[in-house]
N, C-alpha and C positions, 0 to 999 in steps of 0.2 A: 224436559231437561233430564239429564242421563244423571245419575250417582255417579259420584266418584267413588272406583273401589280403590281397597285398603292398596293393593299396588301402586298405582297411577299417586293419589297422595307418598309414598316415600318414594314415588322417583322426582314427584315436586319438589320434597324438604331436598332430598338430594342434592337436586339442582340449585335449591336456593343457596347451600352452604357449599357446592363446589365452587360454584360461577366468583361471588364476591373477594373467597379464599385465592383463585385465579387472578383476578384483576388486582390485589393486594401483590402477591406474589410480584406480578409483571412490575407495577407499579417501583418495589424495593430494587429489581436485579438493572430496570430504565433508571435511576436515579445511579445506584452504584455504577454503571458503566458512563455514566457522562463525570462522577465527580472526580476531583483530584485525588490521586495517587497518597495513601497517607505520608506522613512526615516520617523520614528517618531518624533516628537517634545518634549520632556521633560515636564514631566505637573509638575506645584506646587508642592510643596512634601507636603502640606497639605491645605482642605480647607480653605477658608480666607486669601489665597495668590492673588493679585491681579496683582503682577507684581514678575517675579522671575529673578535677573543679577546676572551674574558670572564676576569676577575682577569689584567692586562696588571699587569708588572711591569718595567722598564728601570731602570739606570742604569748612570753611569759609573765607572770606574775609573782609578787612575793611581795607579804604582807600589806595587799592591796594597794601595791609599787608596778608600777609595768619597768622591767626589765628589759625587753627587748622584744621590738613584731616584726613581720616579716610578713609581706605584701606578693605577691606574685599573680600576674594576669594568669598564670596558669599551672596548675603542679600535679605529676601524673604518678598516684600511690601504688607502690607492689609491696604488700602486704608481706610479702616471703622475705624479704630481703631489709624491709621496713626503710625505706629510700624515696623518697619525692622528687621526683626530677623538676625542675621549675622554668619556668621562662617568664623575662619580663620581672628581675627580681627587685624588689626597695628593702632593702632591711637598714634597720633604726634601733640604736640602744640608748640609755637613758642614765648610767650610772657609770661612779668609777669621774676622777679628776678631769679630766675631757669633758667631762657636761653630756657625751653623747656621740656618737657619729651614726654619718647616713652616707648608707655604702649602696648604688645600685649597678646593675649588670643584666647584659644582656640574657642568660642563663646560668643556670647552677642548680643546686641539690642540698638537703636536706637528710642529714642520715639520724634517725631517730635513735637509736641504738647509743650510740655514740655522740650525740646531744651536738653537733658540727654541721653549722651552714660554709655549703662550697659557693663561692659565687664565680664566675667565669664570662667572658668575653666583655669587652669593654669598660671593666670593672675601675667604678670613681668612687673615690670616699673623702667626705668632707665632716671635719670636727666639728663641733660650735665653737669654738676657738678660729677656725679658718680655716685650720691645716690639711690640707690635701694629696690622697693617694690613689695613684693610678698603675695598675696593674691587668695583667690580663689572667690572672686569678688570685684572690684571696679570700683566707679561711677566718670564719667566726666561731672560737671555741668559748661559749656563752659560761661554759665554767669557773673558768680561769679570766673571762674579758682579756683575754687575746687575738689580736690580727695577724696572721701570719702567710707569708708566702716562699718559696722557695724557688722564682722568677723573677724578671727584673722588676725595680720599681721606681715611679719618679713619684718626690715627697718635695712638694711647695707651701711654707707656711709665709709667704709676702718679701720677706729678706733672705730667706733661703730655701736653696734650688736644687737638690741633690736626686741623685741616679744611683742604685745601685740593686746588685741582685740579692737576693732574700731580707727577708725584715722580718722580725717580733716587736710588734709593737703593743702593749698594753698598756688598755683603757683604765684599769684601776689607778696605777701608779702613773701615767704618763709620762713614762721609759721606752724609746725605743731603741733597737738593737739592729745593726747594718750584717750580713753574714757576709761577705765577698768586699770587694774594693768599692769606694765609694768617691762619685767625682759632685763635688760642692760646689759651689756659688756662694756668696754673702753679697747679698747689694747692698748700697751705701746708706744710707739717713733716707733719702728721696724714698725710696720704695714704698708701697703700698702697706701699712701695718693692718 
């Protein structure tokens, strides 16, 4: 039986730690080429979005009062400008002689700055009282508990049925104010109270 010399021993170890390091390697690059393609991450849907949330929840508080939240499937923040674009909007206020309204819309906005939810397209708003407003945009100025539009609007509370273009209406006092002509209705006794 022949020695091994010192060469022939380090082309063995050699061999022992190229070979397994080989078949590991193969191993990883055979797995990565059969799996799936990793998951993308949804970018902005437009520059100047700085933060993009799906089910966006806000509202305010005062002295452990909710004042008003604001629900949106989705709100897309630019930081620059400090503006939430929203879609899929619910907003809900809690104070002020109305008891409250729930105003929702197919899209609107959010301007932080200026403390003003915009709401837009298909825009419905019901008091707890009943009273209902339909507009294809109106404004929440959570300051003041003002609604305001300067489009037309149809205002139904059960007996009456009015149409007209712009409205202030405030939730505190529950005052509202017609700006342009306005076409009424009054039903009789019968109607739904």
């Amino acid at each position: 039986m022949q020695m091994l010399t010192r060469r022939r021993i380090k082309q063995i170890l050699a061999l022992a730690i190229v070979l397994p390091t080989a078949a590991l390697i193969a191993v990883i690059v055979f797995r990565q080429l059969g799996s799936a393609p990793p998951e993308q991450v949804p970018q902005p849907a437009s520059s100047g979005v700085d933060m993009a949330m799906n089910n966006l929840h806000f509202s305010e508080m005062r002295d452990d009062a909710k004042l008003w939240q604001l629900v949106a499937t989705r709100g897309d923040y630019d930081k620059k400008t400090g503006l939430v674009r929203l879609s899929g909007v619910h907003l809900e206020t809690f104070e002020g002689k109305t008891g409250g309204v729930m105003v929702t819309s197919t899209t609107g906005s959010y301007h932080e700055a200026k403390r003003l939810v915009v709401m837009e397209g298909a825009v419905h708003a019901v008091t707890r009282k009943g009273m209902t407003f339909d507009s294809d945009m109106l404004e929440y100025h959570p300051a003041t508990g003002m609604l305001l539009t300067d489009r037309a609007v149809t205002v139904d509370d059960g007996r009456l049925h009015l149409t007209a273009r712009g409205m202030e209406a405030s939730l505190k006092d529950e005052q509202v104010r017609f700006q342009h002509q306005v076409d009424a209705v009054i039903k009789g006794s019968h109607a739904k109270r």
